[in-house]
C-alpha positions as YAML, in Angstrom:
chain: A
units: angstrom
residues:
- id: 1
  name: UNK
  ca: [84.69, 65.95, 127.44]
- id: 2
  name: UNK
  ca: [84.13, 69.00, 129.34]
- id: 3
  name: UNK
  ca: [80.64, 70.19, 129.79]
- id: 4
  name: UNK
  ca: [81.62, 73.64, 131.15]
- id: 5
  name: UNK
  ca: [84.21, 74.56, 128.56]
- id: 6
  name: UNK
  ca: [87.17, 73.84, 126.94]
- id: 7
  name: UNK
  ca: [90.17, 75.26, 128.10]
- id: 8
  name: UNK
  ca: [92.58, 76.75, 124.97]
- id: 9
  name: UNK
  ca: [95.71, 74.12, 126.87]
- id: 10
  name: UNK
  ca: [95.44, 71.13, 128.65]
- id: 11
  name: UNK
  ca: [98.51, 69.39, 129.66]
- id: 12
  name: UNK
  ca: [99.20, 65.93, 129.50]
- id: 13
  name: UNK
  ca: [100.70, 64.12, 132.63]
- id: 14
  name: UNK
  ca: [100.07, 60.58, 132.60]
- id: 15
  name: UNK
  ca: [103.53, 59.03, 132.63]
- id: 16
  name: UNK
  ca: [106.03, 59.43, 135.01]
- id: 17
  name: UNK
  ca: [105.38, 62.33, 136.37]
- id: 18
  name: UNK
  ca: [103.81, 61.45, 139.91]
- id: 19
  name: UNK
  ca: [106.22, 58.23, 140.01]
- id: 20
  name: UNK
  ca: [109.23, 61.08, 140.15]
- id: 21
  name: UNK
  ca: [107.42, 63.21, 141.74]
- id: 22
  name: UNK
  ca: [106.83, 60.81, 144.91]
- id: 23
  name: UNK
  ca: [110.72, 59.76, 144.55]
- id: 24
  name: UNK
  ca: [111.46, 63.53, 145.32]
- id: 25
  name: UNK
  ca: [108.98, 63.74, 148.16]
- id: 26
  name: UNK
  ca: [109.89, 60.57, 149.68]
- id: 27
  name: UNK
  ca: [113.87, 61.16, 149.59]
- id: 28
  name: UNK
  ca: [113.71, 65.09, 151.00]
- id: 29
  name: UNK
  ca: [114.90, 66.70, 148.04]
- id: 30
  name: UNK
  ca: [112.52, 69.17, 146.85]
- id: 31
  name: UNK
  ca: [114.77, 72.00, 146.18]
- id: 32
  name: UNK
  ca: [117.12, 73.10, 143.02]
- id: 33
  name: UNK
  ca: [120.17, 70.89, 145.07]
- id: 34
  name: UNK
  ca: [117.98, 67.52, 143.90]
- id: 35
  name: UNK
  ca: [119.61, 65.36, 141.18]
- id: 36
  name: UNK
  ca: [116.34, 65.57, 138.91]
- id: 37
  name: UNK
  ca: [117.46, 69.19, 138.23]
- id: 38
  name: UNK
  ca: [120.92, 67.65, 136.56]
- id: 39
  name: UNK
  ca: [119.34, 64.66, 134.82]
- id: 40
  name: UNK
  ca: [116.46, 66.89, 133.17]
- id: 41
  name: UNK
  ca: [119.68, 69.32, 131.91]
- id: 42
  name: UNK
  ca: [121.67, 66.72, 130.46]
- id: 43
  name: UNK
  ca: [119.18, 64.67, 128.55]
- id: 44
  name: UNK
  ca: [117.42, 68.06, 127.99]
- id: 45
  name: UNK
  ca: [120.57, 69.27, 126.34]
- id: 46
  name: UNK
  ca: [121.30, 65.58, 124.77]
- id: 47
  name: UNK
  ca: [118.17, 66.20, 123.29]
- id: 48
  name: UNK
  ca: [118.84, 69.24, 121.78]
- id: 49
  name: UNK
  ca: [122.23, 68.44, 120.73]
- id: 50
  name: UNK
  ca: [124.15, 70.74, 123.03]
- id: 51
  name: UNK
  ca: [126.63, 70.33, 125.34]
- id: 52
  name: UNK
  ca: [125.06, 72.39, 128.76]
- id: 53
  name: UNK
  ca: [121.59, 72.96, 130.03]
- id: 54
  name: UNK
  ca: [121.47, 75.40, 132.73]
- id: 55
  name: UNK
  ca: [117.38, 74.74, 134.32]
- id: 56
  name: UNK
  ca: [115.96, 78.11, 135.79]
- id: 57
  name: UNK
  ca: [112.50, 78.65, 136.53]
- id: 58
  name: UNK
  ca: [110.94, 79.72, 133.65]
- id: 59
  name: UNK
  ca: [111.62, 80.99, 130.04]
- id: 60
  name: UNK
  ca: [111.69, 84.51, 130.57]
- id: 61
  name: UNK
  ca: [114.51, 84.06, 133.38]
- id: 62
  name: UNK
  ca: [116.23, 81.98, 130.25]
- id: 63
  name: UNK
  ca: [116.26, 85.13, 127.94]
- id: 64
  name: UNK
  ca: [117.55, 87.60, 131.14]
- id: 65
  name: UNK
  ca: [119.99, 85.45, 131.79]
- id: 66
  name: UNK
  ca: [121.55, 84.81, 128.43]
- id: 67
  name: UNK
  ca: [121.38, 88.68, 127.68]
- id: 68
  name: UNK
  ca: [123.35, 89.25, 130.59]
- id: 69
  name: UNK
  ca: [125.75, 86.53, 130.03]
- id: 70
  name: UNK
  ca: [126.56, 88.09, 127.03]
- id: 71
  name: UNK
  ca: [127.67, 91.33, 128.12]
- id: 72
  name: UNK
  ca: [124.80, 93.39, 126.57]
- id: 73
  name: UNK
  ca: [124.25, 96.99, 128.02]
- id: 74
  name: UNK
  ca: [124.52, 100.73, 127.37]
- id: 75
  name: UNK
  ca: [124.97, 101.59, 123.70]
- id: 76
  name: UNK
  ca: [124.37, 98.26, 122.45]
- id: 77
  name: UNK
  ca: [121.52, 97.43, 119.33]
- id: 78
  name: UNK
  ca: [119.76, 94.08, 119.59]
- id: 79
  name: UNK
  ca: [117.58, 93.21, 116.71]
- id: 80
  name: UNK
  ca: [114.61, 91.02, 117.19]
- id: 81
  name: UNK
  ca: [111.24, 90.11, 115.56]
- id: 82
  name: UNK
  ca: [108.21, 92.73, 116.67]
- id: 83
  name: UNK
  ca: [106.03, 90.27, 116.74]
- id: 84
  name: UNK
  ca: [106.97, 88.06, 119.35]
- id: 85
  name: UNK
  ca: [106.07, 87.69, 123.64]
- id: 86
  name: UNK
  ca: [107.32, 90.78, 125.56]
- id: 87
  name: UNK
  ca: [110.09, 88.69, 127.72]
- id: 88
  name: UNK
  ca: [112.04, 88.68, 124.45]
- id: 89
  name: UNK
  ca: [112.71, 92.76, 124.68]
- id: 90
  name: UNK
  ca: [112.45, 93.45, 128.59]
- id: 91
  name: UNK
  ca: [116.24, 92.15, 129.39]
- id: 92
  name: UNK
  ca: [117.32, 94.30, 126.95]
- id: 93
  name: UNK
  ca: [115.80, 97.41, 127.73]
- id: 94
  name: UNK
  ca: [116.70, 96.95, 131.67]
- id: 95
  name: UNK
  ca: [120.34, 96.16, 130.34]
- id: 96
  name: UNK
  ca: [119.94, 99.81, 128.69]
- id: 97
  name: UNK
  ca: [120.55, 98.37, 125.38]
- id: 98
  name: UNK
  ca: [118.04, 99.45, 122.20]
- id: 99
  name: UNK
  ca: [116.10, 96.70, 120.90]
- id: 100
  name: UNK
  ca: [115.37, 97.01, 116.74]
- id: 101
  name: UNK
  ca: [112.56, 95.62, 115.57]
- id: 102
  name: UNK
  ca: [111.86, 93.59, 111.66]
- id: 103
  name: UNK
  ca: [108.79, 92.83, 110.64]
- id: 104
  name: UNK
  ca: [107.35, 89.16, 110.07]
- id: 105
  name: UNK
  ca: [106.81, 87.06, 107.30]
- id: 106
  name: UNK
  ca: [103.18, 86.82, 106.45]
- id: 107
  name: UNK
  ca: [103.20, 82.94, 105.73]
- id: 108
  name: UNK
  ca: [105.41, 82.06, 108.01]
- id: 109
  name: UNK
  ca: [104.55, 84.29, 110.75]
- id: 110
  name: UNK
  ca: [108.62, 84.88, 111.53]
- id: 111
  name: UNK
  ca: [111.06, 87.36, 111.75]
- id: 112
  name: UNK
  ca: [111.53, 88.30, 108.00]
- id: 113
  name: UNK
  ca: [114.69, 87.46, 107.68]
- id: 114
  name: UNK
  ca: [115.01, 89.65, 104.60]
- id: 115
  name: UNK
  ca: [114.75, 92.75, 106.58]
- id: 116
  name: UNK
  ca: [117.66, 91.78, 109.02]
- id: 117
  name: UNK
  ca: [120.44, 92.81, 107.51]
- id: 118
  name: UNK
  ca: [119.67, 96.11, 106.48]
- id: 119
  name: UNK
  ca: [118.59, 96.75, 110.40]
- id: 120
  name: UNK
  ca: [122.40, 96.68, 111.26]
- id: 121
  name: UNK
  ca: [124.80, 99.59, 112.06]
- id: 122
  name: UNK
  ca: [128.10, 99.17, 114.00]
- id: 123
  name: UNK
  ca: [125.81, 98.77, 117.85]
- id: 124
  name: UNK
  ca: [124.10, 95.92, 116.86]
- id: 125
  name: UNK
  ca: [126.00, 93.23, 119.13]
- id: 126
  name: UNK
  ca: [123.32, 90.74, 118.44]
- id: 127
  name: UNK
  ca: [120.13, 89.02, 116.85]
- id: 128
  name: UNK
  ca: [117.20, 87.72, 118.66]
- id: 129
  name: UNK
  ca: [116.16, 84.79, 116.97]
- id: 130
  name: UNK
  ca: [112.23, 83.56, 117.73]
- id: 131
  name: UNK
  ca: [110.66, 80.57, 116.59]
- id: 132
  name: UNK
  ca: [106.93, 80.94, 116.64]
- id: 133
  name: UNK
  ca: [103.80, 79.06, 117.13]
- id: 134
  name: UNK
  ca: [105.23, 75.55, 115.62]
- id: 135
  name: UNK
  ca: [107.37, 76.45, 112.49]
- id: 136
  name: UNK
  ca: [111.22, 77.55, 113.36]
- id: 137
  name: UNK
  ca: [112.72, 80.59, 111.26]
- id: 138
  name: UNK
  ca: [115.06, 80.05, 108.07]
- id: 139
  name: UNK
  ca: [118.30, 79.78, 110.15]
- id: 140
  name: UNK
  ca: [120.94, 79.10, 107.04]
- id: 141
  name: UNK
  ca: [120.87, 82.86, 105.73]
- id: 142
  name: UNK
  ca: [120.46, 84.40, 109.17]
- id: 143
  name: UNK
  ca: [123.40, 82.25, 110.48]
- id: 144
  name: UNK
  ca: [125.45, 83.58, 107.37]
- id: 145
  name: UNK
  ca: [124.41, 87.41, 108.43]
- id: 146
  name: UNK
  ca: [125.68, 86.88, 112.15]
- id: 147
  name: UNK
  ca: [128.88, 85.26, 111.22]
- id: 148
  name: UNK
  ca: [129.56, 88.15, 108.47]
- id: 149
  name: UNK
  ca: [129.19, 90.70, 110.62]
- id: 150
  name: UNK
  ca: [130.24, 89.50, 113.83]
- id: 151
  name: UNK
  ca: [127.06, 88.84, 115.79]
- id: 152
  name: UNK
  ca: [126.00, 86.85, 118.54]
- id: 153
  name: UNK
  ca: [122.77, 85.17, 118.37]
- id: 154
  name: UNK
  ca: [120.55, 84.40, 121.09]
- id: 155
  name: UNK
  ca: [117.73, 81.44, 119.55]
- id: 156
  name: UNK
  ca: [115.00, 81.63, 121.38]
- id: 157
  name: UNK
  ca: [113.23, 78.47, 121.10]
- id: 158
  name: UNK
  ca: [110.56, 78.74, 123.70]
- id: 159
  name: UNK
  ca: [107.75, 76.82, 121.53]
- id: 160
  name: UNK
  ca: [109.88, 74.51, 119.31]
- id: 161
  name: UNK
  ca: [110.09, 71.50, 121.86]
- id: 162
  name: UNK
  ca: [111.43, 68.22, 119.25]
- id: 163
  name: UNK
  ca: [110.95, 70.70, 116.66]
- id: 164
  name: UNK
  ca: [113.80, 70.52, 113.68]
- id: 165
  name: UNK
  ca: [115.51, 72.91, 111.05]
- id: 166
  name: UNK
  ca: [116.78, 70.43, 108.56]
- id: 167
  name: UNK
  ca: [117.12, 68.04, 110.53]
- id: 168
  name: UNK
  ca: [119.02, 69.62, 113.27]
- id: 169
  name: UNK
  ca: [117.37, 70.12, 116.32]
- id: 170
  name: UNK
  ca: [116.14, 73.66, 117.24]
- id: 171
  name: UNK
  ca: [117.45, 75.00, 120.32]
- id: 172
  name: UNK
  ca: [121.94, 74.07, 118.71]
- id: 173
  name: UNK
  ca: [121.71, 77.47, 116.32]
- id: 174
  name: UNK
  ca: [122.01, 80.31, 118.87]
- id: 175
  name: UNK
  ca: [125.54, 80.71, 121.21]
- id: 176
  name: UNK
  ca: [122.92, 80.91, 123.38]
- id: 177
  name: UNK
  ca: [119.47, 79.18, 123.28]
- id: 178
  name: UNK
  ca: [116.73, 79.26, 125.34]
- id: 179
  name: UNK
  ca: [113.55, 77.33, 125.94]
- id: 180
  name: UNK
  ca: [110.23, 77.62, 128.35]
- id: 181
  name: UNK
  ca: [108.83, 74.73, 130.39]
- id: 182
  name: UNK
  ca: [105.24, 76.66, 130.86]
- id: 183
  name: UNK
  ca: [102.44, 74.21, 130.90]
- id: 184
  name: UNK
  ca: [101.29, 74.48, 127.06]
- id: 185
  name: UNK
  ca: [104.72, 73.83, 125.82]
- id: 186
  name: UNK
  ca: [105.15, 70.12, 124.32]
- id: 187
  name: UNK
  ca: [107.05, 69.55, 127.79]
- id: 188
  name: UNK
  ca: [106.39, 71.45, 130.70]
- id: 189
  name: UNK
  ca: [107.66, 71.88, 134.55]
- id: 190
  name: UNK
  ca: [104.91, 73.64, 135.04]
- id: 191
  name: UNK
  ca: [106.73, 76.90, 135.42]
- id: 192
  name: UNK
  ca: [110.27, 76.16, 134.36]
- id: 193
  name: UNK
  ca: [113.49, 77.05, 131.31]
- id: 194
  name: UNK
  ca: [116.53, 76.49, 130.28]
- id: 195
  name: UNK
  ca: [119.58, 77.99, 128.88]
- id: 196
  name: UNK
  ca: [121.66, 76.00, 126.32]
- id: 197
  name: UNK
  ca: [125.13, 76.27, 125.31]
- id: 198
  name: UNK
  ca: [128.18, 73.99, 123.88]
- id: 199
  name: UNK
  ca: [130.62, 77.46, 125.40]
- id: 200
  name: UNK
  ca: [132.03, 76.51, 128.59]
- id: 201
  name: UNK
  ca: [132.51, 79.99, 130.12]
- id: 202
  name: UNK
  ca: [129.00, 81.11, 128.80]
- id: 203
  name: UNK
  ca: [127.51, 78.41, 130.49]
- id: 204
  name: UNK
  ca: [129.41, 78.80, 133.90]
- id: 205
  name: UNK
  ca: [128.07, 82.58, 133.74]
- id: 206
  name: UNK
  ca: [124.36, 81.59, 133.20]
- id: 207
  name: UNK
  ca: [125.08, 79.00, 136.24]
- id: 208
  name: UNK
  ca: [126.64, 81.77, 138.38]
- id: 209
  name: UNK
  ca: [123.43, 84.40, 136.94]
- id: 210
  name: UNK
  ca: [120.79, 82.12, 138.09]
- id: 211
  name: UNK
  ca: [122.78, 81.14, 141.58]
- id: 212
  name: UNK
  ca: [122.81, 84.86, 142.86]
- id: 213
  name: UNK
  ca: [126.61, 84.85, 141.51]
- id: 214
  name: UNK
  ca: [127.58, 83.06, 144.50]
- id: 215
  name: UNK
  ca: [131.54, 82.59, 144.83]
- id: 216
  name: UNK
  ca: [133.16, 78.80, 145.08]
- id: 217
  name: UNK
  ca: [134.59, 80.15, 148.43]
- id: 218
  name: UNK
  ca: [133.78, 83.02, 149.43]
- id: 219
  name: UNK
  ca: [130.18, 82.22, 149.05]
- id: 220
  name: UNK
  ca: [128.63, 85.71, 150.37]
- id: 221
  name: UNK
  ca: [131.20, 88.01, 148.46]
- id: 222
  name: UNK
  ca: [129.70, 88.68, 145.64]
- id: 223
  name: UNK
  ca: [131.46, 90.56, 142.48]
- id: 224
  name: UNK
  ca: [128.89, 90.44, 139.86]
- id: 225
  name: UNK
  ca: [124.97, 90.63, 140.23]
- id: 226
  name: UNK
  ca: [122.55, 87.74, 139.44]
- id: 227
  name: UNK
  ca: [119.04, 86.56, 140.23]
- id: 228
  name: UNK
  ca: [117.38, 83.48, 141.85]
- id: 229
  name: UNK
  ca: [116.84, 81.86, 139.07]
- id: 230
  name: UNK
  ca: [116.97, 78.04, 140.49]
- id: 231
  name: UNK
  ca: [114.63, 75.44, 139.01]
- id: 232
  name: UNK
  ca: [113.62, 72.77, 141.77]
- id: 233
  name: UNK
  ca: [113.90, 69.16, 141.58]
- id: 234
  name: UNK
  ca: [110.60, 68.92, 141.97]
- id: 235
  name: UNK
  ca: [110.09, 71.00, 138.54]
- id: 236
  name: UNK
  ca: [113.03, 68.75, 136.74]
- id: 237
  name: UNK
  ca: [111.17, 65.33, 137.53]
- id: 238
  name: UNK
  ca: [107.98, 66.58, 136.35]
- id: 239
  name: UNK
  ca: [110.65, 67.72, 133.00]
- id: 240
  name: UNK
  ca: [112.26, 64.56, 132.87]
- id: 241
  name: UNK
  ca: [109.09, 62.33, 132.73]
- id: 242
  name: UNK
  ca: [107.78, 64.64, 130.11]
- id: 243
  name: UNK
  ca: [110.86, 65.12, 128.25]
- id: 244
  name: UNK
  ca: [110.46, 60.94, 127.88]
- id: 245
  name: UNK
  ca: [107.38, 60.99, 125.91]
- id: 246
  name: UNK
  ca: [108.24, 63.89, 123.43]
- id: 247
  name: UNK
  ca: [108.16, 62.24, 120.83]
- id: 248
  name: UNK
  ca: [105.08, 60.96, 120.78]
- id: 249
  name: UNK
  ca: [103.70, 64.24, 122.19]
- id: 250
  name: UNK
  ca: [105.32, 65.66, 118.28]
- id: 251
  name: UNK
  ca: [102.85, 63.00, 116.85]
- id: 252
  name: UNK
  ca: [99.81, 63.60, 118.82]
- id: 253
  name: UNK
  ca: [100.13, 67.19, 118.35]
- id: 254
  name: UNK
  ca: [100.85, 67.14, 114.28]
- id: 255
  name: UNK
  ca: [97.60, 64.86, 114.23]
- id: 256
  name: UNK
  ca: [95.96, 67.47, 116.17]
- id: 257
  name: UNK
  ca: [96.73, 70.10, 113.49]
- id: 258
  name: UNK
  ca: [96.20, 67.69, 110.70]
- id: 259
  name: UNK
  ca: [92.57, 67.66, 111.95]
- id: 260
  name: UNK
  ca: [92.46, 71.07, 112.22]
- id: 261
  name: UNK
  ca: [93.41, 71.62, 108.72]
- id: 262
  name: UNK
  ca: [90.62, 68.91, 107.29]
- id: 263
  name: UNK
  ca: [87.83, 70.38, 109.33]
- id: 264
  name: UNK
  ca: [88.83, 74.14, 108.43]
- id: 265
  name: UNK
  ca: [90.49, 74.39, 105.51]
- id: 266
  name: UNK
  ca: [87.51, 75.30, 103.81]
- id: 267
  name: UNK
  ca: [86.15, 78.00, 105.39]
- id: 268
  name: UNK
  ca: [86.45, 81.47, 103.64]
- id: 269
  name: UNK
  ca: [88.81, 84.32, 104.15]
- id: 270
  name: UNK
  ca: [91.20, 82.49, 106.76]
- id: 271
  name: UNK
  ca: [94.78, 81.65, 106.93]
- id: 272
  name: UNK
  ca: [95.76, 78.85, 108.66]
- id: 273
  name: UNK
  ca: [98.99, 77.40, 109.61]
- id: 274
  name: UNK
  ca: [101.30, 76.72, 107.00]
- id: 275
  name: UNK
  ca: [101.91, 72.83, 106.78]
- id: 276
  name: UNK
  ca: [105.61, 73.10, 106.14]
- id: 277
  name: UNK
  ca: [108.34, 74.59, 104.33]
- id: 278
  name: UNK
  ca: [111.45, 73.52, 102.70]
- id: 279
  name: UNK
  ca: [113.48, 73.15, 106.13]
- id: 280
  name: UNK
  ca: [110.68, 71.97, 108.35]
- id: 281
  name: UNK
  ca: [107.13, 70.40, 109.13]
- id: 282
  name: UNK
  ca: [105.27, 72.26, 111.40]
- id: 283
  name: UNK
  ca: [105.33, 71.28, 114.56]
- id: 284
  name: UNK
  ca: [102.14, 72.92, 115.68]
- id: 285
  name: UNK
  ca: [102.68, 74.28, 119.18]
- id: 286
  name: UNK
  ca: [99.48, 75.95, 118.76]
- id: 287
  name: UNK
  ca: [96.68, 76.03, 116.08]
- id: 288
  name: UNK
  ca: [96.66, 79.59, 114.83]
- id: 289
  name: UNK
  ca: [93.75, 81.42, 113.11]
- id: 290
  name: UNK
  ca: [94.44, 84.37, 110.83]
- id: 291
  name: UNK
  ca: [91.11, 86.70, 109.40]
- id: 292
  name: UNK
  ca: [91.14, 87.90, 106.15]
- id: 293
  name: UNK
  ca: [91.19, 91.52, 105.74]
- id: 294
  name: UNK
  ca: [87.51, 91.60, 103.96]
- id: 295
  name: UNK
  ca: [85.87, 89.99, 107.11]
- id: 296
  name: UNK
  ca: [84.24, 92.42, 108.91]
- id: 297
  name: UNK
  ca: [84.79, 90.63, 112.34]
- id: 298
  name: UNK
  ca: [88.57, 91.03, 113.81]
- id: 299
  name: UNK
  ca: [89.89, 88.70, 116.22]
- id: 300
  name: UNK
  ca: [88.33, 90.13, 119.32]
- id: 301
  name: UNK
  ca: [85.41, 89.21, 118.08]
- id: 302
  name: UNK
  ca: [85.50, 86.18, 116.92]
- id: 303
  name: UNK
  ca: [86.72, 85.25, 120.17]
- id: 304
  name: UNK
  ca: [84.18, 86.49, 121.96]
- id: 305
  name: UNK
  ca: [81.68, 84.53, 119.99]
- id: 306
  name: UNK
  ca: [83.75, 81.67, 120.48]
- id: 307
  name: UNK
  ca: [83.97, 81.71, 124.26]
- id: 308
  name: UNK
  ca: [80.01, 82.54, 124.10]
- id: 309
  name: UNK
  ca: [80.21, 78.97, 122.75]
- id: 310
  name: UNK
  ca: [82.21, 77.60, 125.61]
- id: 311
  name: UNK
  ca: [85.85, 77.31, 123.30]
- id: 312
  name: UNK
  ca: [88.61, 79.39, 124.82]
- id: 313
  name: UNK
  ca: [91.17, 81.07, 122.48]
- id: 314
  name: UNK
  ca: [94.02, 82.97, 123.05]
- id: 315
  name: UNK
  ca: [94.81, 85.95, 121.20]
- id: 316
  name: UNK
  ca: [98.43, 86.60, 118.97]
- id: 317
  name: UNK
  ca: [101.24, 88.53, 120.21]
- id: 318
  name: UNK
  ca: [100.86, 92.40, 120.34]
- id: 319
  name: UNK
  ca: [103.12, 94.06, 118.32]
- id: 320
  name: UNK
  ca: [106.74, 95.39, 120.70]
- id: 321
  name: UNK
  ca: [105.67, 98.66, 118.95]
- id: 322
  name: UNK
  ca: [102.56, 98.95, 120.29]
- id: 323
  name: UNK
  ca: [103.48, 98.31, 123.47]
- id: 324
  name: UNK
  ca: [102.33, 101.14, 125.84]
- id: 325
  name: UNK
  ca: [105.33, 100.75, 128.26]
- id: 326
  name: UNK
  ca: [107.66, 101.19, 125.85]
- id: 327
  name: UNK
  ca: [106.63, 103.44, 124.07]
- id: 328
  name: UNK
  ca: [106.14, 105.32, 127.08]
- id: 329
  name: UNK
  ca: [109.68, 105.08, 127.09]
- id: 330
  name: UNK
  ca: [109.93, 106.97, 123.93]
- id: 331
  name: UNK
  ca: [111.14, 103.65, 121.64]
- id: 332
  name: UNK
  ca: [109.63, 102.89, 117.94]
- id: 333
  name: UNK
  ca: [107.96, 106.24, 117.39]
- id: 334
  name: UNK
  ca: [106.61, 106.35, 114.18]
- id: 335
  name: UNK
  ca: [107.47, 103.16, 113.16]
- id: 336
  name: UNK
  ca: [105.48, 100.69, 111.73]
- id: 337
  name: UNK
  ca: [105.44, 96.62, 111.17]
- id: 338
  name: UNK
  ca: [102.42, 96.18, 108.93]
- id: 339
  name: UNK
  ca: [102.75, 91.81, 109.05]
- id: 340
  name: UNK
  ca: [102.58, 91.98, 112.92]
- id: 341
  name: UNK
  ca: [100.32, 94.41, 113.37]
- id: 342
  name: UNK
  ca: [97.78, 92.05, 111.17]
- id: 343
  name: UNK
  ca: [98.56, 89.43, 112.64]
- id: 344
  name: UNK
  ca: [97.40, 90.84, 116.11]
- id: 345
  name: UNK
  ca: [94.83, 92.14, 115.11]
- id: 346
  name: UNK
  ca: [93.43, 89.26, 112.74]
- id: 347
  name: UNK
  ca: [95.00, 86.40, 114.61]
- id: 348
  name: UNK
  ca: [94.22, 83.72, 117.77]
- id: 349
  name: UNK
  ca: [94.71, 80.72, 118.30]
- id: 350
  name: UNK
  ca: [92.45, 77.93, 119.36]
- id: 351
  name: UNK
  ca: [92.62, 74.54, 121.94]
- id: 352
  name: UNK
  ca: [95.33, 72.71, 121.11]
- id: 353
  name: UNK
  ca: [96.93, 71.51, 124.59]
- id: 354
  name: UNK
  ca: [98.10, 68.23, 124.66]
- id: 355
  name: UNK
  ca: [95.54, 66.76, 126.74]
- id: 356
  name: UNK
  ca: [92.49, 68.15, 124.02]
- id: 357
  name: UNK
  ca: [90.13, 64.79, 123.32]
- id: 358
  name: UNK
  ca: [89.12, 64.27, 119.73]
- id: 359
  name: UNK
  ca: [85.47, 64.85, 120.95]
- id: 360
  name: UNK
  ca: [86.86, 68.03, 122.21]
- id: 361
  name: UNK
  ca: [88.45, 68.87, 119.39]
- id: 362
  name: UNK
  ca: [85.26, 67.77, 117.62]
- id: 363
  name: UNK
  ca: [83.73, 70.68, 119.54]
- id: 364
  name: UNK
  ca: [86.01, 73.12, 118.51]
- id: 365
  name: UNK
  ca: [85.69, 73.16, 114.91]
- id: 366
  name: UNK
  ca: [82.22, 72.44, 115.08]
- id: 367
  name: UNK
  ca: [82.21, 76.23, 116.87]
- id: 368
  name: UNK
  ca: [84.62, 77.65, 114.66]
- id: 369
  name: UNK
  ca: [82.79, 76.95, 111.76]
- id: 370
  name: UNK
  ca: [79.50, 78.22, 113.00]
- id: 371
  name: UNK
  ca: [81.28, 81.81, 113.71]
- id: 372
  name: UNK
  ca: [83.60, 81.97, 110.57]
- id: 373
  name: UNK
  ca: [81.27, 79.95, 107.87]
...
């Protein structure tokens, strides 16, 4: 157990990792041209029930490039949750396209889905779909909104790792998913993402996107813009070995929050994760912590006390409406998204990396209750 602190993630990487690790060292191939990078995307996209992976370097290069790949620009409407990590939106305001926010679901903590279709007028060309924290969103009705009027859907499935939407495996909704490989998701390349897709041509434009759009033979003639987007081989092995042990990284970390929820559960005015719903168990990507509006103490302060006491916490998402740079760019006035701004405001999470100890863990709720009894 730490006697400094306890870090809110600690990765776990005692498998394969420095076995494949070596094997890329020792054969030269250390760049995105190794074969790890294709293994990791097809049993990556096995996994997920998809016919292409496409491995960039991290999850925000995922959601740029499947924006781009699917022609989104000028005089376009995207609609997306507001409460959700700011790599969701910035694609699609560089692309010069409007992002339109819904509010979340104050159980769930997703996108209402409720409020979608009444967000759509004859731009909207798609819907952002984000899965937070450990529980995915209801996909059946919002699958039955795209397809009525038309939409493209972009699942963004950054923190849903082996997580499942009646029994099918999130990350196969979207025409275009995407997923993060950052060190506290349930596998991780330590910076790392993919783009999934069973279209053909949409996955031979993320390829080209994250390859500079480089030409089959005229290599340095370029007709389209992309980025450097390449994951390396050493990235994929350290995704592969992880990728083997998901899961039992689903188990360890639904024991985690099963813990969680007998040492907490009792304390006043909180809202913890929900269990599950009808569609799905909760998969508990992180162990979330919501105030009660009649505590006097907000979020910022309870994690204060709680790093005073050696526990580090992250806070919740801020709201895309409160964020200053876009507003500076003169979207959402005046509108409001009463769920997510509570749940910034109320909400953190605490440790809940893979590689957290039980003694650790012990810690942890021994702190929390001590600031929130």
């Amino acid at each position: 157990m730490s006697t400094t602190g306890i870090p809110v993630n600690t990765p776990l990487l005692d498998g394969n990792e420095r076995k494949y690790l070596l094997e890329c060292i020792e054969s030269g191939w250390i760049s995105s041209e190794g074969p790890f990078v294709r293994r990791f995307e097809e049993s990556f996209a096995e996994r997920v029930d998809r016919h292409h992976g496409v491995a960039v370097c991290n999850g925000t290069a995922a959601l740029d490039a499947a924006v781009e790949a699917l022609g989104i620009g000028a005089g376009d409407e995207v609609i997306l949750p507001a409460f959700t990590i700011i790599s969701c939106i910035a694609q699609i305001v560089r692309a010069g396209a409007t992002p339109v926010l819904v509010d979340s679901d104050p159980v769930t903590w997703n996108m209402d889905v409720r409020e979608v279709e009444a967000r759509i007028t004859p731009r909207t060309r798609a819907i952002m779909v984000v899965h937070i924290y450990g529980l995915p969103v209801d996909m059946d009705p919002l699958l039955k909104i795209a397809a009525r009027h038309g939409l493209a859907v972009i699942e963004d499935a950054a923190q849903m790792h082996g997580q499942t939407y009646k029994g099918r495996p999130c990350g196969s909704f979207g025409d275009l998913s995407t997923f993060s490989f950052y060190p506290n998701k349930h596998v991780t390349t330590g910076e790392g993402g993919m783009v999934l897709a069973n279209d053909d041509k949409l996955a031979d434009d993320c390829r080209s996107l994250r390859n500079l759009c480089f030409q089959p033979h005229k290599r340095f003639v370029h007709e389209r813009l992309g980025w450097n987007l390449r994951m390396t081989n050493l990235q994929a092995a350290l995704g592969l070995a992880q990728l083997e042990r998901l899961d039992e990284f689903l188990v360890r970390k639904r024991r985690m929050g099963a813990r969680y929820d007998a040492a907490l559960s009792t304390l006043p005015a909180i809202q913890l994760p929900l269990v599950e719903t009808s569609y799905a168990r909760n998969a508990y990507w992180v162990y979330g912590i919501v105030l009660g509006e009649e505590r006097d103490m907000d979020a910022e302060e309870a994690m204060r006390q709680l790093a005073a006491r050696g526990i580090g916490t992250r806070p919740f998402f801020c709201p895309m409406h409160w964020q200053p740079v876009l507003q500076r760019k003169g979207l959402f006035e005046s509108e409001s998204y009463p769920v997510a701004e509570r749940l910034y405001t109320r909400g953190f999470y605490i440790p809940s990396g893979l590689g957290l100890a039980k003694a650790e863990q012990d810690r942890v709720c021994e702190a929390v209750t001590e600031v929130l009894a």
